[in-house]
C-alpha positions as CSV (number, residue, x, y, z in Angstrom):
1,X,-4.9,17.8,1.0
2,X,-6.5,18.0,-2.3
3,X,-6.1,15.4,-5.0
4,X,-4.1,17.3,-6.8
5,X,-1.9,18.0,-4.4
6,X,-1.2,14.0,-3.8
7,X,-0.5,14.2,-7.6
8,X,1.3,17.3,-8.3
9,X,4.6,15.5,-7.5
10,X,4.0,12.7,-10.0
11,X,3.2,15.1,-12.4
12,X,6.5,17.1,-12.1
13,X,8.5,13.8,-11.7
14,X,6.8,13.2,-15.4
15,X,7.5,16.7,-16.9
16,X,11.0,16.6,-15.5
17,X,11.6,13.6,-17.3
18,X,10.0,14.4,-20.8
19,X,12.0,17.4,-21.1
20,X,15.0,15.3,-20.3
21,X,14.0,12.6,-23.0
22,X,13.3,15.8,-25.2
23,X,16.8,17.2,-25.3
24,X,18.6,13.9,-25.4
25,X,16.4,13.2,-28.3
26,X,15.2,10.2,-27.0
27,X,11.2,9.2,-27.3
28,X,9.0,8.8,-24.4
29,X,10.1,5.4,-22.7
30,X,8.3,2.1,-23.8
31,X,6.6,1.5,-19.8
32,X,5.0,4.7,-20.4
33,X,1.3,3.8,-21.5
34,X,-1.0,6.1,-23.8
35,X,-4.2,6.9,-22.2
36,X,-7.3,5.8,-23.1
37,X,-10.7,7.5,-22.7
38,X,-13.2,5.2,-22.2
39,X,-16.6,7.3,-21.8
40,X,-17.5,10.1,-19.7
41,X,-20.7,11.3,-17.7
42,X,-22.5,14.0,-18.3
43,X,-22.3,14.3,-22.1
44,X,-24.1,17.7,-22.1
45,X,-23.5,21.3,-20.0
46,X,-24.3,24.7,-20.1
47,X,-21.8,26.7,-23.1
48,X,-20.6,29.0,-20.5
49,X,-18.3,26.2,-18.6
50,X,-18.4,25.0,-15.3
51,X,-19.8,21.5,-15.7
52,X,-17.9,18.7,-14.0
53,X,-17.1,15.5,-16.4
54,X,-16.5,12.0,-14.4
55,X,-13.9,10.5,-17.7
56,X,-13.4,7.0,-16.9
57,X,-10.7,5.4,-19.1
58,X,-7.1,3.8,-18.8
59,X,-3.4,4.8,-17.8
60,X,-4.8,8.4,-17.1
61,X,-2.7,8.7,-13.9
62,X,0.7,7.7,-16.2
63,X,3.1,9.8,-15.4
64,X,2.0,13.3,-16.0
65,X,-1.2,14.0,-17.6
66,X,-0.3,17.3,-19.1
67,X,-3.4,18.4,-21.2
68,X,-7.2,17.7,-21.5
69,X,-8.4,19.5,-24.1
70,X,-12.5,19.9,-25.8
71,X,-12.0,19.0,-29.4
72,X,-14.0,19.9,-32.5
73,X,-13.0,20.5,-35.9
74,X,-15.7,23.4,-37.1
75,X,-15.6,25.2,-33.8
76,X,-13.4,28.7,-33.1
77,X,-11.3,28.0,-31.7
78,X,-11.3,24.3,-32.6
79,X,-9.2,23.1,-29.2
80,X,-10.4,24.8,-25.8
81,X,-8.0,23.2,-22.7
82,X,-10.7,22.0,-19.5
83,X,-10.6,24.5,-17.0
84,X,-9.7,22.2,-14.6
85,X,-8.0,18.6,-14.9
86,X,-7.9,16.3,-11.7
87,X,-6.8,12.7,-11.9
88,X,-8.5,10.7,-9.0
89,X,-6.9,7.8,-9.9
90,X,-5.1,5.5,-13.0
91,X,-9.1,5.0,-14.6
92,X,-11.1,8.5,-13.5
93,X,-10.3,12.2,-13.4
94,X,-12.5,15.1,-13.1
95,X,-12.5,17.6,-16.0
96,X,-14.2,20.6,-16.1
97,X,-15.5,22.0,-18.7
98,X,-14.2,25.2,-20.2
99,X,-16.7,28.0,-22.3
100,X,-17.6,26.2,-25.1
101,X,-19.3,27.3,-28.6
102,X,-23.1,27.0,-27.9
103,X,-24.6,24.5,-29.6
104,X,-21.3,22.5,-30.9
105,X,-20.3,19.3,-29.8
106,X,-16.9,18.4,-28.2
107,X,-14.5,15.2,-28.1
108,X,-12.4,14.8,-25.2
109,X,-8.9,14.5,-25.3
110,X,-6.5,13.4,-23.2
111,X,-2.3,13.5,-23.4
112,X,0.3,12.2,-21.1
113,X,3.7,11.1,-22.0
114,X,2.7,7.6,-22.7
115,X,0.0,9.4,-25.8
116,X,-3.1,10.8,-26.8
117,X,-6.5,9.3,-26.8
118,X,-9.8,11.2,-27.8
119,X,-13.0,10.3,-27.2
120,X,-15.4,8.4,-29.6
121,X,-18.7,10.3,-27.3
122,X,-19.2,13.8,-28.0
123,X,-19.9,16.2,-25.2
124,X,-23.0,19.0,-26.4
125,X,-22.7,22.7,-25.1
126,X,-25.9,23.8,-24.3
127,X,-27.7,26.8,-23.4
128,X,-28.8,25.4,-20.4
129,X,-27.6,23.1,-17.7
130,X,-28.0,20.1,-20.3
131,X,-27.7,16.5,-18.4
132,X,-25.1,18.7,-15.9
133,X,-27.8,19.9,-13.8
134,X,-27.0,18.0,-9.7
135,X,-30.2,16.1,-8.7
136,X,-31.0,14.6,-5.3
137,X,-32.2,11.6,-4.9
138,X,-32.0,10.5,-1.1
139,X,-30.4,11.6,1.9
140,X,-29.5,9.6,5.1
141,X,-30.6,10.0,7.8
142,X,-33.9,12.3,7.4
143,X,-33.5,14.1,10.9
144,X,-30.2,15.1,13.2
145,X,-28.9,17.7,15.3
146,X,-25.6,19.5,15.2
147,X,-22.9,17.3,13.9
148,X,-24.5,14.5,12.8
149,X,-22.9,13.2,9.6
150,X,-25.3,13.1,6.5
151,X,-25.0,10.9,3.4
152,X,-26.9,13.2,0.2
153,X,-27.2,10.9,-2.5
154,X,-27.5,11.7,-6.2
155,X,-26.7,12.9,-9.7
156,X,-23.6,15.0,-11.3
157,X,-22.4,16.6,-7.0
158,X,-19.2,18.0,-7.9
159,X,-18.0,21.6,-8.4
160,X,-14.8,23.4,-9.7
161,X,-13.7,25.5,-7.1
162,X,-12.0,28.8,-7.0
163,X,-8.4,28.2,-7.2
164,X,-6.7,26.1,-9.7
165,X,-6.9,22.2,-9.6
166,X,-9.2,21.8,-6.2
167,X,-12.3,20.4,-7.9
168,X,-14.1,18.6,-5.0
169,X,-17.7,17.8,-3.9
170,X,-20.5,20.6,-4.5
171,X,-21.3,23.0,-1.7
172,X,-24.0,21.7,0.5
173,X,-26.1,24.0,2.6
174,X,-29.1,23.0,5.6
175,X,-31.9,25.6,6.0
176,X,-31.3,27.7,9.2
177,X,-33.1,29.1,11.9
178,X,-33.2,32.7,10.1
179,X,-34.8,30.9,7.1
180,X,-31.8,31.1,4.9
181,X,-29.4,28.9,4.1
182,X,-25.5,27.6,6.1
183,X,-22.9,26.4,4.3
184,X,-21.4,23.2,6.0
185,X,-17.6,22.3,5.4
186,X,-16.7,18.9,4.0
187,X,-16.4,15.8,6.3
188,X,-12.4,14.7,6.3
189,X,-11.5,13.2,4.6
190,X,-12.7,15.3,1.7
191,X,-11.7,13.0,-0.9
192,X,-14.8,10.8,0.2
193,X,-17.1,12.7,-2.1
194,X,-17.8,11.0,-5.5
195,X,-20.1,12.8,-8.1
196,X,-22.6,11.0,-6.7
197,X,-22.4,11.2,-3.0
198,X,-21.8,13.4,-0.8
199,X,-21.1,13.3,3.0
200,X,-21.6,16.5,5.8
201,X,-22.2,17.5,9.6
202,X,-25.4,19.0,10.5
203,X,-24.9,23.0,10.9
204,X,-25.4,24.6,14.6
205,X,-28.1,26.6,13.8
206,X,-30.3,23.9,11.0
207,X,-34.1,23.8,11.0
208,X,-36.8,21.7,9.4
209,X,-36.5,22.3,5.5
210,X,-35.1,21.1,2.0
211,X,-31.1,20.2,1.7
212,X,-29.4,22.6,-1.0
213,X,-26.3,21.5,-2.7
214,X,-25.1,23.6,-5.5
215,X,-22.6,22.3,-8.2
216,X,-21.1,22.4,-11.7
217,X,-24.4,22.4,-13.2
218,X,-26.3,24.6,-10.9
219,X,-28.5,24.2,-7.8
220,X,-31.1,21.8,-6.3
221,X,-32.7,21.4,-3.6
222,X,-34.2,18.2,-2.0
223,X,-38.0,17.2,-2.3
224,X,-38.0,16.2,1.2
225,X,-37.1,18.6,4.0
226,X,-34.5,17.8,6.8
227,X,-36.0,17.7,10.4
228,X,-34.3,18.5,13.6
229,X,-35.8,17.3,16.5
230,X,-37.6,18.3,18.6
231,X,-40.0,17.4,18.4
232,X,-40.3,16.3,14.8
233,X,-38.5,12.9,14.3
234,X,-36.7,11.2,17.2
235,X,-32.4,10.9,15.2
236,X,-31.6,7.3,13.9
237,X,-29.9,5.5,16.3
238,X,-28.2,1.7,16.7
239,X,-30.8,-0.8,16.9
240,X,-31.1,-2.5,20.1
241,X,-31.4,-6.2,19.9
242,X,-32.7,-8.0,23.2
243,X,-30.9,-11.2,24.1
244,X,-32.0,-14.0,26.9
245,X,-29.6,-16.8,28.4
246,X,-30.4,-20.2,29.5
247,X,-28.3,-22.0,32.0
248,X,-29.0,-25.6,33.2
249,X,-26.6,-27.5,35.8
250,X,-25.9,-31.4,35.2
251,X,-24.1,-33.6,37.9
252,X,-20.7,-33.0,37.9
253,X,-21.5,-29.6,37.8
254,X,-20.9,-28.8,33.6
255,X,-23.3,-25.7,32.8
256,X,-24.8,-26.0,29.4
257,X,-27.2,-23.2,28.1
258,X,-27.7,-20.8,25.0
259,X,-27.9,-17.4,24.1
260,X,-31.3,-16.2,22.3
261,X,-32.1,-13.0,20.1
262,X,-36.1,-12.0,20.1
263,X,-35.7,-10.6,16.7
264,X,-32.7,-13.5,15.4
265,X,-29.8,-10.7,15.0
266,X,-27.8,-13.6,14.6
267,X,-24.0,-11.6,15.4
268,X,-25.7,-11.0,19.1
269,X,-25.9,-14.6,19.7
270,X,-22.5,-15.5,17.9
271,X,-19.3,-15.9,19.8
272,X,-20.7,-14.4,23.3
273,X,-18.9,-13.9,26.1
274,X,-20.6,-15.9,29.0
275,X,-19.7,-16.0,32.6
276,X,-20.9,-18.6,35.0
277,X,-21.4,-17.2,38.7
278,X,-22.2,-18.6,41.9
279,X,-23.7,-17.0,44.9
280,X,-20.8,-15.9,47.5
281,X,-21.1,-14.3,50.8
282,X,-23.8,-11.9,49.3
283,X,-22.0,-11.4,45.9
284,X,-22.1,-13.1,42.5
285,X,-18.6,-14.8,41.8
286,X,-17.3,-15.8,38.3
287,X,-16.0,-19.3,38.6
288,X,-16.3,-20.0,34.7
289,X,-16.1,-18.4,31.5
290,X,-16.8,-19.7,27.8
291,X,-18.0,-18.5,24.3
292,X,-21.1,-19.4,22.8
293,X,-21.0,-21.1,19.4
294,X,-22.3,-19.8,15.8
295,X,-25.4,-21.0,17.0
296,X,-25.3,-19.2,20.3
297,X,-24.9,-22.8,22.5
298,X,-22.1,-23.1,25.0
299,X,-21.0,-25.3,27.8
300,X,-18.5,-25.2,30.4
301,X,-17.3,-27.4,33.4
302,X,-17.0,-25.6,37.0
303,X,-16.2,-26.6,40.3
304,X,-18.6,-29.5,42.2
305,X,-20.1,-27.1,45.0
306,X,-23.7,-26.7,46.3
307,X,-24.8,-22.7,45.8
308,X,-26.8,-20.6,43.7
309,X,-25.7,-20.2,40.3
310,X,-26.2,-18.4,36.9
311,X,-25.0,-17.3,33.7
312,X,-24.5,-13.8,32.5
313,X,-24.0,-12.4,28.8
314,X,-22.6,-8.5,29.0
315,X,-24.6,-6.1,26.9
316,X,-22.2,-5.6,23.4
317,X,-21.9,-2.3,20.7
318,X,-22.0,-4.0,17.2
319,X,-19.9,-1.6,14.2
320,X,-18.3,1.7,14.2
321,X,-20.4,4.2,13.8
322,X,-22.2,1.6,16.1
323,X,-24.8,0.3,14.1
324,X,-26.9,-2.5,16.6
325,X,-26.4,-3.2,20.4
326,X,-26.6,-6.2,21.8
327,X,-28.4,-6.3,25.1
328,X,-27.1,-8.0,28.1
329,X,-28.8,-10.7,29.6
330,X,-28.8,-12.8,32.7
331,X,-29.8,-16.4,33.3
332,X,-32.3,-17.8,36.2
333,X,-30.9,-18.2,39.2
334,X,-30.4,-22.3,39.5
335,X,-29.6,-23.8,42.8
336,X,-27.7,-27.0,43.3
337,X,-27.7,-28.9,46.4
């Protein structure tokens, strides 16, 4: 669902009840605020339209916003509506930007039923992409196979799409097999892509090569090519972090040890899971369980019986996507008489 879909409701809610206020002669009510435009990014973009505007402001999402309009008193014509108007949320909408005069300089304006505001920034129509043009300026991670999810990082990423009100993130494309180039559908939910980042799965059939995304203000491609292994790059993957456990017996049988981490990942010390076991016809029996402290120390009374003992610490998956994995690790066997 696109945002203007999420919106279109609030917008004929607002519509409906202007035209109400309207006939009854009645003015727009007080709790309905004016906008205010605030700035926008880009301030320049090709004169032929196309360009996606990030306007940041207030009240934008009140009630309906029923025009955005490019403003200049020595063009013809002197008003030109955006092509497309989509409100994000109450302080950011996407506009883009309509054919414009070359070389003329527009305000933007913006009216709801709260008001009007109009920018104090001009925005330049230019014969060329202007400050519209996408850039690329990392992507994350540099290798994958089919599916992976990619993070492409950068400069003026969104694009006005083909039917009315669904502008969105810009089309990204991986290098094939055949040497040309795949489109790849958005990740859901689509509404993740910002003009600056942009997420994606790896095609079926990528290769080694440059990430293209095209958007409002044209097409780029990366400096640095994607790889898909083999046998270029091995894929990122969580980071393994590899634990020990100590475990000494004092009379009375209280086991007291700690968990360690050989590079100090402190979360795979913190608030472990330990199991004290003792030798039992052939098989290792739990007859304690505790949790280490912050500091990865714990300590727990068991039964008084003569045996072979130790402690054991499971091997633990750390965030989702998992991000680090905590290996498992198991204590020297101590033997109490």
């Amino acid at each position: 669902m696109t945002l203007f879909k999420r919106n279109i409701g609030r917008r004929v809610a607002g519509v409906g009840i202007g035209v109400a206020l309207l006939m009854l002669g009645l003015e727009a009510p007080a709790f309905a605020a004016a906008p205010v435009v605030s700035s926008f990014t880009p301030t320049s973009g090709p004169a032929t339209g196309g360009c996606v505007v990030v306007v940041t402001g207030t009240a934008l999402d009140d009630f309906a916003a029923a025009t955005c309009t490019f403003e200049n008193a020595t063009a013809v014509p002197p008003s030109v509506g955006a092509t497309d108007f989509v409100l994000v949320s109450d302080t950011e909408a996407w506009v883009t930007a309509p054919a414009l005069t070359g070389g003329t300089a527009y305000n933007i304006k913006v009216s709801n039923l709260g008001g009007t505001s109009t920018s104090t920034g001009t925005f330049l129509a230019t014969t060329g992409a202007g400050n519209c043009a996408p850039t690329i300026t990392s992507f994350a991670p540099a290798c994958g196979s089919t599916n992976d999810k990619v993070v492409v990082t950068g400069t003026n990423l969104l694009l006005d799409g083909v039917a009315a009100n669904d502008t969105a993130g810009g089309t990204v494309q991986f290098k094939n097999t055949l040497g040309t180039y795949t489109t790849v559908a958005a990740v859901v939910p689509p509404d993740s892509d910002t003009a600056t980042q942009l997420t994606r799965f790896v095609s079926s059939d990528a290769a080694d090569g440059p990430i293209k995304v095209t958007a409002g203000g044209g097409e780029v491609f990366s400096t640095a090519s994607f790889l898909v292994p083999p046998p270029d790059c091995v894929p990122v993957g969580p980071v393994t972090h590899a634990r020990s456990i100590s475990l000494s017996l004092r009379k009375h049988l209280v086991a007291r040890g700690k968990v360690s981490v050989g590079d100090a990942f402190t979360d795979c010390a913190a608030s472990v899971p330990v199991k004290i076991q003792r030798r039992v016809s052939g098989h290792w029996k739990t007859v304690g369980s505790t949790t280490t402290s912050d500091t990865g120390a714990y300590k727990k009374r068991i039964r008084d019986k003569a045996g072979k003992y130790r402690a054991k610490a499971p091997k633990v998956s750390l965030g989702t996507p998992v991000t680090d994995i905590c290996s498992g690790a198991t204590s020297p066997v101590r033997r109490v008489s």
